[in-house]
VEXDREN-2710 file (C-alpha; in Angstrom, 1 decimal):
% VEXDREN-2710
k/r/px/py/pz
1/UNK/96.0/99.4/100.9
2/UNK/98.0/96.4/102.9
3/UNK/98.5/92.7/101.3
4/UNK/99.8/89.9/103.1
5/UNK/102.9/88.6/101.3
6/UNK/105.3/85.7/102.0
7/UNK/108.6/86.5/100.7
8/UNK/110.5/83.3/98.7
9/UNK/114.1/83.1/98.2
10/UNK/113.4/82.2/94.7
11/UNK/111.1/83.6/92.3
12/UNK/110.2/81.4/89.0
13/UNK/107.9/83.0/86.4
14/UNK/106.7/81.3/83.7
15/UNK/105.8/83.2/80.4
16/UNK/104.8/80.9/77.6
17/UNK/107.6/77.8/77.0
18/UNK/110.3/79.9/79.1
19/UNK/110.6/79.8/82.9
20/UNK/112.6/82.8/84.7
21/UNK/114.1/82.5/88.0
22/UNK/114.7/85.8/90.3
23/UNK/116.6/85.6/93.1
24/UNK/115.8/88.2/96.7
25/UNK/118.9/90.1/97.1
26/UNK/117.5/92.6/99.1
27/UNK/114.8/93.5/101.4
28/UNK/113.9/97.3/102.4
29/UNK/112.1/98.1/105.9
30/UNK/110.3/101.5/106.9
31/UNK/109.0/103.0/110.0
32/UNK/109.2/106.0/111.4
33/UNK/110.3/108.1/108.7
34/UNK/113.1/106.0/108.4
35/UNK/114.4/103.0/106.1
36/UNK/116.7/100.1/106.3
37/UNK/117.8/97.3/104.4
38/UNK/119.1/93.4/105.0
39/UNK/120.6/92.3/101.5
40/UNK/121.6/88.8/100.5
41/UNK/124.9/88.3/99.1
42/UNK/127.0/85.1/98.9
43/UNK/129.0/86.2/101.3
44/UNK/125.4/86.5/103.9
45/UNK/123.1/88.4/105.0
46/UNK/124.0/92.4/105.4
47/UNK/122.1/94.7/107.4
48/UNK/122.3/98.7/106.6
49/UNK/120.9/101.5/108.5
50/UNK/121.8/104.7/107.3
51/UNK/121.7/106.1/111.2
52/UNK/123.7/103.4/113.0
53/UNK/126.8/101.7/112.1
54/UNK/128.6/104.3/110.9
55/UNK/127.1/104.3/107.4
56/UNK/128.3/100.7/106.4
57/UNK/126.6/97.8/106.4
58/UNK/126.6/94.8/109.1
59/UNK/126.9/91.2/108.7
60/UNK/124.2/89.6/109.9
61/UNK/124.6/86.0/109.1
62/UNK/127.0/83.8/107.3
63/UNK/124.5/82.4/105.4
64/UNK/121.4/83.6/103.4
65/UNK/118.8/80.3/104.1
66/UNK/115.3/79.9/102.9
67/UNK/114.0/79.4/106.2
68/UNK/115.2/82.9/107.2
69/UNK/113.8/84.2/103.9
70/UNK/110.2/82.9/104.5
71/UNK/110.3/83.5/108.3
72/UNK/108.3/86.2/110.0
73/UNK/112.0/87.3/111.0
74/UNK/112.3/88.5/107.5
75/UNK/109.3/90.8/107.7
76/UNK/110.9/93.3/110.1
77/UNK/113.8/94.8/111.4
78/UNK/114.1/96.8/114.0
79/UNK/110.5/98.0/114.5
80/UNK/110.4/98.5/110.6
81/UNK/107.9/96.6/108.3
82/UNK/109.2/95.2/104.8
83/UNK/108.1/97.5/102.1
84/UNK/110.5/96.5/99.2
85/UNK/111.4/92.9/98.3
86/UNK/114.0/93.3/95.6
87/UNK/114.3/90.2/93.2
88/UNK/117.2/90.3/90.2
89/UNK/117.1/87.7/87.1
90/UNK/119.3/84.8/87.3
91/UNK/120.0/82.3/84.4
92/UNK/119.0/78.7/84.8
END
């Protein structure tokens, strides 16, 4: 099964008379038999393959944007294809 997504920077959900924002914190790419991530931090944007960079992560960019976010650039990494979007719950 494959679905066309557009990743958000934000997330709102609305159950009932409550609204719930997530935030993306991280992304996680596959190909190959292989993953990587790009996480969003306050700090930027992080890049982590397990096979390059001696095991750490990368910085990537100073700053996470929402253009980035909902870019094609977003989608991939390195030949990989976004599998995982990871969203957390943030307070209002």
């Amino acid at each position: 099964l494959y679905m066309k997504v557009r990743l958000t920077r934000q997330l709102r959900i609305q159950t009932g008379f409550q609204e719930t924002l997530y935030i993306l914190t991280s992304i996680v790419y596959f190909g190959n038999t292989h993953f990587t991530s790009r996480m969003f931090l306050d700090s930027g944007v992080w890049l982590y393959d397990g096979q390059k960079f001696g095991g750490r992560c990368v910085r990537e960019f100073d700053a996470v944007t929402d253009r980035f976010v909902e870019s094609k650039d977003a989608m991939s990494m390195n030949e990989k294809v976004a599998h995982i979007a990871i969203y957390v719950r943030s307070s209002l």
